[in-house]
One Martini backbone bead per residue (centre of mass of N, CA, C, O) as a GRO file, in nm:
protein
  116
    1UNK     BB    1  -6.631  -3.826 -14.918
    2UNK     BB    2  -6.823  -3.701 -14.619
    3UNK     BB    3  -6.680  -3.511 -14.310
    4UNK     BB    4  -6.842  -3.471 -13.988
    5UNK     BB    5  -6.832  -3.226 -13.720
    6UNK     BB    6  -7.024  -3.182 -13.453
    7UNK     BB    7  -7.047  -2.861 -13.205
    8UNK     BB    8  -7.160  -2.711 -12.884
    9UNK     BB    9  -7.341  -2.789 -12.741
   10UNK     BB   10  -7.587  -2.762 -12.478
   11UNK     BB   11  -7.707  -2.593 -12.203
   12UNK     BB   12  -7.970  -2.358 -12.162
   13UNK     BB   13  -8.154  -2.072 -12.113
   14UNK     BB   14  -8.379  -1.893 -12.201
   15UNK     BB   15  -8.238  -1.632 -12.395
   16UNK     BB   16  -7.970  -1.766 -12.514
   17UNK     BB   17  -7.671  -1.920 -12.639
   18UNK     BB   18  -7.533  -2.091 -12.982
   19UNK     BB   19  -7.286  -2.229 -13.138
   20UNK     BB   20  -7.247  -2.424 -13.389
   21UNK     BB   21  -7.074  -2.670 -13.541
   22UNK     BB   22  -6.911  -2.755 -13.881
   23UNK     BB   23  -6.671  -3.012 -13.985
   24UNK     BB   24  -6.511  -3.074 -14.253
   25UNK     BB   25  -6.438  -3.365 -14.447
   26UNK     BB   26  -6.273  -3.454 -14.765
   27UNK     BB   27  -6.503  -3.404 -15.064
   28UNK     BB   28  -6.558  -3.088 -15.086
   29UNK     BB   29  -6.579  -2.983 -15.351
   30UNK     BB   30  -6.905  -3.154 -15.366
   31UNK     BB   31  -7.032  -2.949 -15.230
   32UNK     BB   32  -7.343  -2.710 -15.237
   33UNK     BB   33  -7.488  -2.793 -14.943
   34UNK     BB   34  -7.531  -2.672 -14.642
   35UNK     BB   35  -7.716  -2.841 -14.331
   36UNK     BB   36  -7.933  -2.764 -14.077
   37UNK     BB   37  -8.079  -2.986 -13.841
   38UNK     BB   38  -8.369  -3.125 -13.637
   39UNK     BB   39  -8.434  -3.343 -13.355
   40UNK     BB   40  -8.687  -3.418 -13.180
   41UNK     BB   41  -8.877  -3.623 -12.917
   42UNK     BB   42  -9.107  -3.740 -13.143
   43UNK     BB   43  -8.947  -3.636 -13.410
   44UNK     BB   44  -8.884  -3.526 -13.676
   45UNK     BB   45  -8.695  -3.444 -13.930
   46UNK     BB   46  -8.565  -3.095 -13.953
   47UNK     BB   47  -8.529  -2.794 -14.104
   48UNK     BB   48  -8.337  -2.518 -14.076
   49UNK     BB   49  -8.070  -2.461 -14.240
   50UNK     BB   50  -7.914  -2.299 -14.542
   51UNK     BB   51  -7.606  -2.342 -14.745
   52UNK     BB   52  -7.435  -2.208 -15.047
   53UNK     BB   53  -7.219  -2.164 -15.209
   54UNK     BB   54  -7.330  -1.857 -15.266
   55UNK     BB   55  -7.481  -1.774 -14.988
   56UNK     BB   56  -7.737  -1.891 -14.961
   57UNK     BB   57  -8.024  -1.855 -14.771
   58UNK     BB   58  -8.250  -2.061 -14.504
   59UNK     BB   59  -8.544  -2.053 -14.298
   60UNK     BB   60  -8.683  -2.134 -14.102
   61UNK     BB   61  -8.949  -1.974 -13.947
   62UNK     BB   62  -8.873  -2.031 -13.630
   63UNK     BB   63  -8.568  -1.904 -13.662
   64UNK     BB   64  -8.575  -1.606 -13.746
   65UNK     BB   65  -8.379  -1.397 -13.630
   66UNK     BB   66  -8.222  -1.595 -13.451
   67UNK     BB   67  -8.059  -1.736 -13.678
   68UNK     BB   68  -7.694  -1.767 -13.810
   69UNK     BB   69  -7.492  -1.851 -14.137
   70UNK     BB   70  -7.188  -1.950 -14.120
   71UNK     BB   71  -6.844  -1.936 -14.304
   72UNK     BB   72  -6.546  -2.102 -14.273
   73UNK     BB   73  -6.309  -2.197 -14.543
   74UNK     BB   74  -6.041  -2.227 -14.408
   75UNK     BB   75  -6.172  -2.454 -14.193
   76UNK     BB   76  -6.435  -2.611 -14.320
   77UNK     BB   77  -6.669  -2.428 -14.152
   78UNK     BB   78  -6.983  -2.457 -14.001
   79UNK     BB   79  -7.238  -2.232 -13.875
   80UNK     BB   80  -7.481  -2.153 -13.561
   81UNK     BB   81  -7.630  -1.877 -13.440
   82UNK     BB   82  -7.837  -1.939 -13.118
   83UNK     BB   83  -8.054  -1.711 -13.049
   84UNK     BB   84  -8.299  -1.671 -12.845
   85UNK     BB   85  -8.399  -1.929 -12.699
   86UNK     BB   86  -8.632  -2.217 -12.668
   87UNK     BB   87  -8.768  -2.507 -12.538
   88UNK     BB   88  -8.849  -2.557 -12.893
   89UNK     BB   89  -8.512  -2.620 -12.959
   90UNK     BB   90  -8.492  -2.895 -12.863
   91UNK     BB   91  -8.256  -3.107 -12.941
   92UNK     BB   92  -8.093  -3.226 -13.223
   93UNK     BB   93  -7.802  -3.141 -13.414
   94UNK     BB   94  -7.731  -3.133 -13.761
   95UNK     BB   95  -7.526  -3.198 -14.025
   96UNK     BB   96  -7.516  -3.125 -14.370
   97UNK     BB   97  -7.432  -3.277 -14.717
   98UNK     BB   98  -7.428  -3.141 -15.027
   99UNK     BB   99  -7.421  -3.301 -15.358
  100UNK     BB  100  -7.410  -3.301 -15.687
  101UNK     BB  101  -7.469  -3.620 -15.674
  102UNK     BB  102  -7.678  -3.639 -15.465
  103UNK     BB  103  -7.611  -3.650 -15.201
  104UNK     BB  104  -7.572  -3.751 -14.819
  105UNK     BB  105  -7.425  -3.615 -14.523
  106UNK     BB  106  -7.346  -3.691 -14.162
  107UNK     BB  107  -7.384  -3.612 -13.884
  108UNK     BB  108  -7.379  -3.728 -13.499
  109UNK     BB  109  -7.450  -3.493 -13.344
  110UNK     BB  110  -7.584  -3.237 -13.141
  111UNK     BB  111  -7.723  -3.128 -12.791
  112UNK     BB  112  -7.996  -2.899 -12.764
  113UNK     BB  113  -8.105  -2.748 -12.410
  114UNK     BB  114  -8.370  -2.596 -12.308
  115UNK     BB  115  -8.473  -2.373 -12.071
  116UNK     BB  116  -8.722  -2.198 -11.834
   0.00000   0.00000   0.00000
């Protein structure tokens, strides 16, 4: 088992900045690639950004250039730096983990509002 636990959250005016947490624990060992997801009202939930054991990164195309993942291995927790915001970007956004074992685990969202 992984468990999951996004912060940072809140609201900003567009041209703003927000970094979000996700904090892991459990069964970290099995994790092979780290991505946070995002959630429109009245819209399916989309891929942001993935992070791999080895370090690679993707990034949606509308993220580009503003968004950033990295992460602390000592604190077991990835970042997501989002700059540049627009209000195009309000969402729910998500943490998951994926398994070796093709498992996936979720965070419970944290709420990120772009005003004009």
């Amino acid at each position: 088992q992984v468990q999951l636990v996004e912060s940072g959250g809140g609201s900003v005016q567009a041209g703003g900045s927000l970094r979000l947490s996700c904090a892991t624990s459990g069964s970290i060992s099995t994790i092979n690639t780290m991505a946070w997801y995002r959630q429109a009202p009245g819209k399916q939930r989309e891929m942001v950004a993935t992070l791999t054991n080895g370090g690679s990164t993707t990034y949606q195309d509308s993220v580009k250039g503003r968004f950033t993942l990295s992460s602390d291995n000592a604190k077991n927790t990835v970042y997501v730096q989002m700059n540049s915001l627009k209000p195009e970007d309000t969402a729910v956004y998500y943490c998951a983990a994926f398994t070796w074992a093709r498992n996936v685990y979720w965070g419970q969202g944290t709420q990120v509002t772009v005003s004009s």
